[in-house]
Steps between C-alpha positions, in 0.01 A plus 500: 500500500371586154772260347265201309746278666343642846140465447364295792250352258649373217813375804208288615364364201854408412555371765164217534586452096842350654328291781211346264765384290541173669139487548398522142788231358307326765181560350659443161611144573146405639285585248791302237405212718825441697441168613554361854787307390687773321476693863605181687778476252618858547831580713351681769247216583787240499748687721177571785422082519734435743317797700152342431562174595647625872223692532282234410696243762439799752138488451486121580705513794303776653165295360557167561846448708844473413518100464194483305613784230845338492356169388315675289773681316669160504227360333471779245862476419493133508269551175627754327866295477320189422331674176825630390 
């Protein structure tokens, strides 16, 4: 246990250096002003829509019924195909 590779301490601080690192290119991209678009644009955000939108459809259903969130849907669809 005197090894420096065994010290508890500097383990731990090792250790919460490797977990911020996400947390601080976080950080990092904020304060460069990512903008809202550049995170909508990313690959992660794209591949979870599918997920969003089902979740959102579950909402209405549970909110307002299932025949009034399908027309719904139907409507939203309706006008994002008729801007394309």
């Amino acid at each position: 246990m005197d090894s420096p590779d065994c010290d508890p301490t500097a383990l731990r601080a090792e250790r919460d250096a490797l977990l911020n690192d996400d947390v601080n290119a976080w950080l990092a991209r904020i304060s460069r002003g990512t903008s809202v678009e550049d995170y909508q644009n990313s690959l992660s955000w794209r591949v979870t829509k599918p997920l969003r939108l089902a979740r959102n459809l579950q909402l209405r259903v549970r909110r307002d019924g299932l025949v009034s969130a399908m027309s719904q849907a139907t409507a939203a669809a309706q006008r994002r195909w008729s801007r394309r």
